[in-house]
C-alpha positions as CSV (number, residue, x, y, z in Angstrom):
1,X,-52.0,-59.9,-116.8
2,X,-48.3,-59.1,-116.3
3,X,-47.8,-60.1,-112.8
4,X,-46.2,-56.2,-111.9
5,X,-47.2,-55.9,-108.1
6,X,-49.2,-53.2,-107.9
7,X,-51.2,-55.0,-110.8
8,X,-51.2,-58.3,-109.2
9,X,-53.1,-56.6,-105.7
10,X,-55.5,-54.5,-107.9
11,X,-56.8,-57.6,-109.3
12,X,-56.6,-59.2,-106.4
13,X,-58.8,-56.1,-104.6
14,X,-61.3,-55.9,-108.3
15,X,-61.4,-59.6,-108.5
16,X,-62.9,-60.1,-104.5
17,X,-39.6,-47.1,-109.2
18,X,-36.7,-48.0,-109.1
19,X,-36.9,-49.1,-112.9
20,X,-33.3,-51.1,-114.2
21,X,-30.8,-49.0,-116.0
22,X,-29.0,-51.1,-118.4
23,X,-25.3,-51.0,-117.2
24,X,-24.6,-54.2,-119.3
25,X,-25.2,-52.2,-123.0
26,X,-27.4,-49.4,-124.4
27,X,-30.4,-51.4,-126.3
28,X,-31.2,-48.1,-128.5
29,X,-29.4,-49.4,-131.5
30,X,-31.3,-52.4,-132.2
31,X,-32.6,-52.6,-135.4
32,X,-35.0,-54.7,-137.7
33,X,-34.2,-58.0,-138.6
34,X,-32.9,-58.4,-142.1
35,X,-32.4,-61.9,-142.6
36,X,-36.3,-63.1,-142.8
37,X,-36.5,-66.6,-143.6
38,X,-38.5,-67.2,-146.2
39,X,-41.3,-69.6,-144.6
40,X,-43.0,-71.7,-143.7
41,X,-43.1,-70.7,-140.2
42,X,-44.0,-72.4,-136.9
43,X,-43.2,-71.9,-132.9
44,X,-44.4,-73.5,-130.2
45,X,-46.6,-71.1,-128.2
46,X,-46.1,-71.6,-124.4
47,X,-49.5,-73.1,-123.7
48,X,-48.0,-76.1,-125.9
49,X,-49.9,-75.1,-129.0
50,X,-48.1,-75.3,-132.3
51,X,-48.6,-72.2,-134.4
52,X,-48.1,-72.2,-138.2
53,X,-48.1,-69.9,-141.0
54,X,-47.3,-69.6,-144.4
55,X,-45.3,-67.0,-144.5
56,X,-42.1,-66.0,-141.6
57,X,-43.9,-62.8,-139.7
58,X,-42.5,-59.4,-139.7
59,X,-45.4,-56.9,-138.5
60,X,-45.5,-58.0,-134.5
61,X,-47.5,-56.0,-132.2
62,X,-45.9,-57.1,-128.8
63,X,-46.7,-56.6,-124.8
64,X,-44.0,-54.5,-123.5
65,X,-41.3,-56.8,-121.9
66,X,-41.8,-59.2,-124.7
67,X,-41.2,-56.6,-126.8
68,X,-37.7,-55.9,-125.2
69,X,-36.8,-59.4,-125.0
70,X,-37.1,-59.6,-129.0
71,X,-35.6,-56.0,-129.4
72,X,-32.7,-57.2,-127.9
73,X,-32.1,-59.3,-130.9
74,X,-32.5,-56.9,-133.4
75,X,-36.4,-57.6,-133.9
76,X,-38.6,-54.6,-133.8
77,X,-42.3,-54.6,-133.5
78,X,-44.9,-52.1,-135.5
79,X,-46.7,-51.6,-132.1
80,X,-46.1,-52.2,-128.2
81,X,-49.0,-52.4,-125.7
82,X,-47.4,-52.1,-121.8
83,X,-49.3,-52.0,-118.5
84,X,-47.7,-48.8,-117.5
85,X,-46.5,-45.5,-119.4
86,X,-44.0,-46.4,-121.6
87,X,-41.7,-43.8,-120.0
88,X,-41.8,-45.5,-116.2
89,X,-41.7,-49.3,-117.7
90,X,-38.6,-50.8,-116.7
91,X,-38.4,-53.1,-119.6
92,X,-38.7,-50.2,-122.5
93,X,-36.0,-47.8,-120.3
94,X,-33.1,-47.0,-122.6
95,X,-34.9,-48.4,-125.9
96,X,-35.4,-46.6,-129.2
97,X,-39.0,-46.8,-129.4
98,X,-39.1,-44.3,-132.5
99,X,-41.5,-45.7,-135.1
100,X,-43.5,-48.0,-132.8
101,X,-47.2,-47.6,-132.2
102,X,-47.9,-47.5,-128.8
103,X,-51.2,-49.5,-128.6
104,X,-52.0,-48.9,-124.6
105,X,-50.4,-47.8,-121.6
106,X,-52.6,-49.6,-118.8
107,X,-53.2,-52.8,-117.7
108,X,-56.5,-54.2,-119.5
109,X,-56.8,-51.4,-122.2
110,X,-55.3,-51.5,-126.1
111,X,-56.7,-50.0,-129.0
112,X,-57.9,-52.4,-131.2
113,X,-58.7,-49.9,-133.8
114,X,-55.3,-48.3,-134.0
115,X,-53.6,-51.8,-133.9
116,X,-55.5,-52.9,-136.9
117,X,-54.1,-50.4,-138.5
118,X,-50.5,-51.7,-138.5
119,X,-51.8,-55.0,-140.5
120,X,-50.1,-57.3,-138.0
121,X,-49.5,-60.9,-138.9
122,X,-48.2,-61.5,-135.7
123,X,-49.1,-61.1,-131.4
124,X,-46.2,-61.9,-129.0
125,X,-47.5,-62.0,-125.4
126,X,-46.3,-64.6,-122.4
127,X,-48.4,-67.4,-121.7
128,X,-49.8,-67.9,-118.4
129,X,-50.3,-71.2,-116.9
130,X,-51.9,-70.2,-113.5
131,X,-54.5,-68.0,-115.5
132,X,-54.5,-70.1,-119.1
133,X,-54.1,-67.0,-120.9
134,X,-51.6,-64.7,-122.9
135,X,-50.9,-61.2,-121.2
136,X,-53.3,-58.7,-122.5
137,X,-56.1,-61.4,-122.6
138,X,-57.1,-62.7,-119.2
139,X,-59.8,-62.3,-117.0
140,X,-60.6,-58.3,-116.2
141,X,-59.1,-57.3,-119.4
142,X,-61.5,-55.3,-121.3
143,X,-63.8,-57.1,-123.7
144,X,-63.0,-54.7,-127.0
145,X,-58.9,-55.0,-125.7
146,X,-59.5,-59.2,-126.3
147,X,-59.8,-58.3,-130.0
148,X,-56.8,-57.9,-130.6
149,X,-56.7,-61.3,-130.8
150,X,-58.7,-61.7,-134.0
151,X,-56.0,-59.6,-136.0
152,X,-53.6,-62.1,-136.0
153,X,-51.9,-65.1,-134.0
154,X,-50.9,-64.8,-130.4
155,X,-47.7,-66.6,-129.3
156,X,-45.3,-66.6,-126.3
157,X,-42.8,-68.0,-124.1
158,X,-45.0,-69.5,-121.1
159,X,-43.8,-68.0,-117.0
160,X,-42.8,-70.9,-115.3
161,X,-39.7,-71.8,-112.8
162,X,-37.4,-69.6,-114.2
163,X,-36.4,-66.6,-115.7
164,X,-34.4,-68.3,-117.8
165,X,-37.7,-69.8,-119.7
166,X,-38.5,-66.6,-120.5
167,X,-35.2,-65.5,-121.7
168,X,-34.6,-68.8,-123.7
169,X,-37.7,-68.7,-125.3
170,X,-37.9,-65.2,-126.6
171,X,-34.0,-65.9,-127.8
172,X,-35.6,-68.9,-129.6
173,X,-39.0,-66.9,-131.1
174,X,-36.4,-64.2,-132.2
175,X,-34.1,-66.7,-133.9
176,X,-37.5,-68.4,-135.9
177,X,-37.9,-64.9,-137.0
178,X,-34.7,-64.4,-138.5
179,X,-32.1,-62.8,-135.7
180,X,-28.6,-63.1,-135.7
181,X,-28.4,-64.3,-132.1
182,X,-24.9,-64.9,-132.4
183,X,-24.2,-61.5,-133.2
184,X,-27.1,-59.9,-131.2
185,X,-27.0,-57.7,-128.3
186,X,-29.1,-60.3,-126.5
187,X,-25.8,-62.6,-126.9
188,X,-23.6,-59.8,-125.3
189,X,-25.7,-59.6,-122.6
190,X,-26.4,-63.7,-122.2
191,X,-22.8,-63.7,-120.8
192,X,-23.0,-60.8,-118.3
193,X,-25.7,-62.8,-117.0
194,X,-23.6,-65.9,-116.7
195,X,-21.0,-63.6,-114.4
196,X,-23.7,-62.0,-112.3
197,X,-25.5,-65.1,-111.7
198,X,-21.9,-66.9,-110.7
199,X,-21.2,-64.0,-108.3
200,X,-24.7,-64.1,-106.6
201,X,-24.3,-68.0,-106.0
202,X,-20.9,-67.6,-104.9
203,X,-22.3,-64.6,-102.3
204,X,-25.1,-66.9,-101.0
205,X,-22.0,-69.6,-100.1
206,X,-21.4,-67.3,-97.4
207,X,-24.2,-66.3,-96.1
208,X,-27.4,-68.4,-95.1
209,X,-30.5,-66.4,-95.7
210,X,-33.8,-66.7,-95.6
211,X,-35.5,-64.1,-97.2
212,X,-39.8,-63.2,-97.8
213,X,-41.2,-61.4,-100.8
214,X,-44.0,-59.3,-99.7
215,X,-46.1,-56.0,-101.2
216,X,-47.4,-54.1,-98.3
217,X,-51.0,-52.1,-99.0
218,X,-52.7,-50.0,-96.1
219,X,-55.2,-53.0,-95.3
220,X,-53.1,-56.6,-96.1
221,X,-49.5,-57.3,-96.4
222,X,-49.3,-59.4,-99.3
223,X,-46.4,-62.4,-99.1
224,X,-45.6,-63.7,-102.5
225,X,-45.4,-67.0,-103.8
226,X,-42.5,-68.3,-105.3
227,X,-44.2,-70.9,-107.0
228,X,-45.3,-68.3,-109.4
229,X,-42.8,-65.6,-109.7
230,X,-40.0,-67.0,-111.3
231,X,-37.3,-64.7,-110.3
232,X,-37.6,-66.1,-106.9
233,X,-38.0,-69.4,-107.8
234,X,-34.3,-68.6,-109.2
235,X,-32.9,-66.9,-106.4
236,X,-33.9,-69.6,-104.1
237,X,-31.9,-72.2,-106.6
238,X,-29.1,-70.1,-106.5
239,X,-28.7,-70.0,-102.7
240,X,-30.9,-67.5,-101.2
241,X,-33.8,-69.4,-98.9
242,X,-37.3,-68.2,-100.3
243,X,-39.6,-68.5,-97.8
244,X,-43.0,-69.8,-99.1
245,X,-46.5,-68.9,-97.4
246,X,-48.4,-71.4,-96.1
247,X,-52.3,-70.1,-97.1
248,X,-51.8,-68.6,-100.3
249,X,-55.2,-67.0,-101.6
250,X,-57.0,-69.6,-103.5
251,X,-58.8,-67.9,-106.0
252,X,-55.4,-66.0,-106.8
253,X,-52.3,-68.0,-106.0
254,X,-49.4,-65.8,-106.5
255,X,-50.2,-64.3,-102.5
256,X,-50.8,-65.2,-99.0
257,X,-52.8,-62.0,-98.0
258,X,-52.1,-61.3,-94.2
259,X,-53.7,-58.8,-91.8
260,X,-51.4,-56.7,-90.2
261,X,-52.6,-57.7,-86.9
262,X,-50.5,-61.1,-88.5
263,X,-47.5,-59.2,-90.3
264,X,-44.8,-61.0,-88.2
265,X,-46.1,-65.0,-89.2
266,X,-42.7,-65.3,-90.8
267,X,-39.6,-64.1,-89.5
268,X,-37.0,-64.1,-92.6
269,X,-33.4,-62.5,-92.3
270,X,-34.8,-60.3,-95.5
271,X,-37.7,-58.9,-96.6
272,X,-37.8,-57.7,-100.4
273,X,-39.7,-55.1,-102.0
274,X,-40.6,-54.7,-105.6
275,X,-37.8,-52.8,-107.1
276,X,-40.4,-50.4,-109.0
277,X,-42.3,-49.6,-105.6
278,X,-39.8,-49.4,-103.5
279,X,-40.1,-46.0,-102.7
280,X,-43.9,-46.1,-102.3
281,X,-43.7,-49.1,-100.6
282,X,-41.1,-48.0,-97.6
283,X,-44.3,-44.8,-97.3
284,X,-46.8,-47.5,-96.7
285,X,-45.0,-49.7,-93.7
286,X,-44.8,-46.5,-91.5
287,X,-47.8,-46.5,-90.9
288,X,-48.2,-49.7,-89.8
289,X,-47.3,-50.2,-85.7
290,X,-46.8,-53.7,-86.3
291,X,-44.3,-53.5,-89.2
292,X,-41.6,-53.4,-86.5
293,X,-42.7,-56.7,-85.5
294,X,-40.9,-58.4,-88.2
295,X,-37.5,-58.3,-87.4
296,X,-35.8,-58.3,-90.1
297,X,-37.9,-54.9,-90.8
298,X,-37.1,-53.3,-87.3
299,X,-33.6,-54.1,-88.3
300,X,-33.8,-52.5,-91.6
301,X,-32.9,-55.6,-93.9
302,X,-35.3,-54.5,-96.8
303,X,-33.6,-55.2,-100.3
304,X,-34.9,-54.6,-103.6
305,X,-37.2,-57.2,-105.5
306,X,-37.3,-57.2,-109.3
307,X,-41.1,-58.6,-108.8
308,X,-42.9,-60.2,-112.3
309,X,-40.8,-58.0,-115.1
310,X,-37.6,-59.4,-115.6
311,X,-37.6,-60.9,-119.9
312,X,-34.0,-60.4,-120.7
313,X,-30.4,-61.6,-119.7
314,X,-29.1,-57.7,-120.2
315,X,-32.5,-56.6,-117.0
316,X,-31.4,-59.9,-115.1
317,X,-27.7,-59.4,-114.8
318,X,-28.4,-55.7,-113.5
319,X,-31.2,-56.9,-111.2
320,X,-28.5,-59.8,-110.1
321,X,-25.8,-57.5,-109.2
322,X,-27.5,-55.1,-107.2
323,X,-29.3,-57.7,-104.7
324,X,-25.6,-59.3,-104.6
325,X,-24.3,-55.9,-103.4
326,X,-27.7,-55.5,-101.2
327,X,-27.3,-58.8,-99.3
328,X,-23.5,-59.2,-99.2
329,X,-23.6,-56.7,-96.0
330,X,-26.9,-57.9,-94.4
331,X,-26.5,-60.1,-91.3
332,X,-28.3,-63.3,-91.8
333,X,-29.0,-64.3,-88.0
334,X,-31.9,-62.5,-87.6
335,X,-35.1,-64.8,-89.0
336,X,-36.2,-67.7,-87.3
């Protein structure tokens, strides 16, 4: 399951946007690799399982921000399965998705049928530790969807304590597969990253925040985890002071789900939103009395959180910038 928020509480409710404009390049160009090695071929799949074949793939079905993370190094797959209308998802915005099959548009649902059609020889999806599954595979997914796994071998770069793994792997599946990293578009954007990660550390020098992830819903705020979104596991590296919950749900880790009667059991200088409910999100707290009892929300320090999306250096430097802007005029003696 791609760990989008709104996915992430609907599991969490079944089970018991401001999408990012590419200011670093225009990903519309990238084309198919043309340089296929020959073969054999092997990669490491995140779950540590070695994966060989005979032959170097080149039909890929992909889940959508895998699929822009190889895109951006000229690889294109035959099909894309996302866990959102293509249109809205913030990884695809600004590709050229012309000739690719799009294989499913909501979490838990791809057609089989239709992606057996495309003869893939390859499935790129992330691995995911907490869950010991690839995205498009784990528990709640639909049992004809899991199929997909018969038509061909699933690899991926495994979510972990950093963005970076992600990025770094999916450079290193696309270069097994025959990109021209050096000259890619990925490479371009691998050193606007570098700048936008050195201004965001060099921001947090001045300032000393401490900032809470949350997802508010009409019944629970939910307070993420930083041990399992890996974007905040970054930020918190780089400076800014992620604050962790205490109790997070057992039977699904990435939360601490809090009553509102108990919305004000941390007190950060920030509280961050997911960046592709934002909008929705600033709806829901107003009708909450005791949203005001945070006071870093009465004061109207709410920044944007690029929550369980971020694949690629060109999303991450964009994402990077625009919390550097957000923070640099917040005042960080608020939280406790």
């Amino acid at each position: 399951m791609k760990r989008t928020l709104a996915l992430a509480l609907a599991t969490v409710l079944t089970l018991g946007t401001a999408a990012c404009s590419s200011d670093v390049a225009d990903k519309s160009d990238a084309k198919d690799s043309s340089k296929v090695p020959d073969g054999p071929w092997e990669f490491t799949d995140g779950s540590g399982e070695v994966v060989e074949l005979d032959k170097t793939p080149t039909r890929i079905i992909a889940h959508a921000a895998e699929a822009a993370a190889l895109m951006a190094y000229g690889i294109k797959p035959v099909g894309i399965y996302a866990d959102e209308p293509v249109t809205t998802d913030p990884n695809l915005k600004d590709l050229d998705l012309t000739g690719i099959a799009i294989l499913g548009e909501e979490w838990g649902s791809i057609d089989v049928a239709k992606a057996s059609t495309l003869s893939p020889d390859l499935i790129v999806a992330d691995w995911w530790p907490a869950e010991k599954a690839h995205s498009g595979f784990e528990d709640g997914v639909k049992a004809k969807s899991k199929k997909l796994a018969e038509l061909a071998p699933v690899v991926g770069a495994a979510q972990g304590d950093s963005i970076l793994d992600l990025a770094e792997g999916y450079e290193d599946l696309a270069e097994s597969l025959g990109a021209d990293i050096e000259n890619s578009q990925g490479s371009k954007d691998k050193a606007a990253f570098e700048k936008s990660r050195d201004a965001f550390i060099a921001a947090m020098k001045d300032k000393d925040f401490t900032a809470l992830a949350v997802s508010p819903a009409s019944d629970l705020l939910y307070v993420a985890n930083p041990e399992f979104a890996p974007e905040l596991l970054d930020f918190d590296r780089w400076g800014l002071d992620i604050i962790e919950p205490d109790s997070p749900d057992k039977g699904f880790p990435y939360w601490e789900n809090l009553s509102w009667e108990k919305a004000d059991k941390y007190q950060p200088d920030v509280l961050m939103f997911d960046s592709r409910s934002f909008i929705a999100d600033q709806k829901t707290v107003k009708d909450q009395p005791t949203w005001s009892s945070i006071r870093a929300a009465k004061a109207g320090q709410v920044v944007e959180w690029p929550g369980f999306w971020l694949h690629t250096y060109g999303h991450y430097a964009v994402a990077l910038d625009k919390l550097t802007e957000e923070l640099s005029g917040l005042d960080d003696s608020i939280g406790d």
